[in-house]
matplotlib code that plots the C-alpha trace (Angstrom):
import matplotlib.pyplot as plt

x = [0.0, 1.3, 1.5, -1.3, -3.4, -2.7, -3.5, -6.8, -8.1, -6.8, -9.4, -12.0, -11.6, -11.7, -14.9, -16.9, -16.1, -16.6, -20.2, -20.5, -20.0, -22.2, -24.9, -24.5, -25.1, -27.6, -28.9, -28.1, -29.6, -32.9, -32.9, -32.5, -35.1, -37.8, -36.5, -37.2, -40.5, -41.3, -40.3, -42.1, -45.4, -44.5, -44.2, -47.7, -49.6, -48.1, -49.2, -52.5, -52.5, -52.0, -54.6, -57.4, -56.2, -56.5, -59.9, -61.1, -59.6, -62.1, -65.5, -64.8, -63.2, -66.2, -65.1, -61.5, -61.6, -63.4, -61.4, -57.8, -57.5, -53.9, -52.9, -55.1, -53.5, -49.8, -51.0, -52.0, -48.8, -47.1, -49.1, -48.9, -44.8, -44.2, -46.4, -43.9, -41.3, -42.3, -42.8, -39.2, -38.1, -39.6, -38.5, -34.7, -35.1, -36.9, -33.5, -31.6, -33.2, -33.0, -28.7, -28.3, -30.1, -27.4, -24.5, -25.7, -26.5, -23.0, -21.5, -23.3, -22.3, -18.8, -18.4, -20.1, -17.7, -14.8, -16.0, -16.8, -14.6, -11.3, -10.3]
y = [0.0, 3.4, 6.6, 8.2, 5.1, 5.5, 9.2, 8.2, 5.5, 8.2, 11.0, 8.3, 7.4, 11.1, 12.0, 8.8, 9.8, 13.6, 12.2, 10.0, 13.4, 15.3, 12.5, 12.4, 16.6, 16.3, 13.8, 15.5, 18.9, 16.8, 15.1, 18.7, 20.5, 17.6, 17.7, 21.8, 20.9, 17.8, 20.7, 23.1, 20.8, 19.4, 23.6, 23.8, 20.8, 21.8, 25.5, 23.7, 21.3, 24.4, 26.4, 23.4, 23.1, 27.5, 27.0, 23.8, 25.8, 28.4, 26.4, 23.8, 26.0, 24.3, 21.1, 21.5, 23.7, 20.9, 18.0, 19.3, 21.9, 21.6, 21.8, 24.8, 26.0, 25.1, 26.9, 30.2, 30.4, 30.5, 32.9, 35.4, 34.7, 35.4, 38.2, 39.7, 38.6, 40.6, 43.4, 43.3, 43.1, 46.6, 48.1, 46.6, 48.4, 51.9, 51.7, 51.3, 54.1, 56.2, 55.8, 55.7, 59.3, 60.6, 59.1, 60.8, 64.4, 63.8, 63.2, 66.1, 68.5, 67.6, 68.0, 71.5, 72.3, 71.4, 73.4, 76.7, 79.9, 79.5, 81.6]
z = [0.0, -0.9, 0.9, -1.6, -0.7, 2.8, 3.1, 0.7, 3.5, 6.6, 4.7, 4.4, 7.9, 9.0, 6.8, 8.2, 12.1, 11.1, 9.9, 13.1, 15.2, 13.2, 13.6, 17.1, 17.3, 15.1, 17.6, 21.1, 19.6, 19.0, 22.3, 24.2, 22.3, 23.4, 26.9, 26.8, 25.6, 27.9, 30.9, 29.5, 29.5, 33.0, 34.3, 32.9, 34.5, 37.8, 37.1, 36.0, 39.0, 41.4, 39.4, 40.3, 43.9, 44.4, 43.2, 45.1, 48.2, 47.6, 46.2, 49.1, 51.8, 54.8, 53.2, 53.4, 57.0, 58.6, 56.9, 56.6, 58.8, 59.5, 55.5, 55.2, 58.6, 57.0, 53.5, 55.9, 57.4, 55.0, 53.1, 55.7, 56.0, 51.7, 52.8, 55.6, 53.1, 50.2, 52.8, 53.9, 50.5, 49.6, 52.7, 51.4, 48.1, 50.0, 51.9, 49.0, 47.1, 50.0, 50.3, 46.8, 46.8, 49.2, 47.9, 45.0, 47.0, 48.6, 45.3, 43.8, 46.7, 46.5, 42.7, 43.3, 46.3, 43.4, 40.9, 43.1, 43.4, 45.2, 47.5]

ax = plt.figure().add_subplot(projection="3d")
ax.plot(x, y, z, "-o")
ax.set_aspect("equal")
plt.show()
């Protein structure tokens, strides 16, 4: 066998793996794009499944208060504690506004005092 054959069988041999690789992208791209969309329908039966359950709550709330009072006591609780969360969180960012607006009276005062006559 000759180099030319040689270097012939060694571009064969590189063009059938290249084709291998490409196959398996090809393949790999496929599986992750179902996978987004087998997520994206499992997000919406939960959002579905939590949709039905707020609603049962409120059509069968003698029901559910007489027969499962401690999930409906679990469910309040934690209600009212995202509620003092989300209440912190906007006294975090009233904060936050409120130093930001001095740092940035500070910051125009002392540009100001820069600028002014000297004496």
């Amino acid at each position: 066998m000759g180099l030319l054959d040689n270097l012939k069988d060694m571009g064969s041999t590189l063009s059938s793996k290249g084709m291998e690789a490409a196959n398996k992208a090809k393949e790999m791209g496929g599986i992750s794009q179902l996978k987004v969309k087998i997520a994206g329908n499992e997000n919406q039966i939960k959002a579905a499944y939590t949709e039905l359950g707020a609603k049962l709550v409120q059509e069968k709330a003698d029901f559910l208060e007489e027969n499962y009072p401690e999930l409906l006591g679990k469910i309040r609780s934690l209600e009212a504690e995202i509620e003092g969360f989300n209440q912190e969180i906007e006294q975090l960012k009233q904060s936050t506004a409120e130093a930001n607006a001095k740092l940035q009276e500070e910051e125009k005062n002392r540009k100001a005092g820069q600028s002014g006559p000297e004496a």
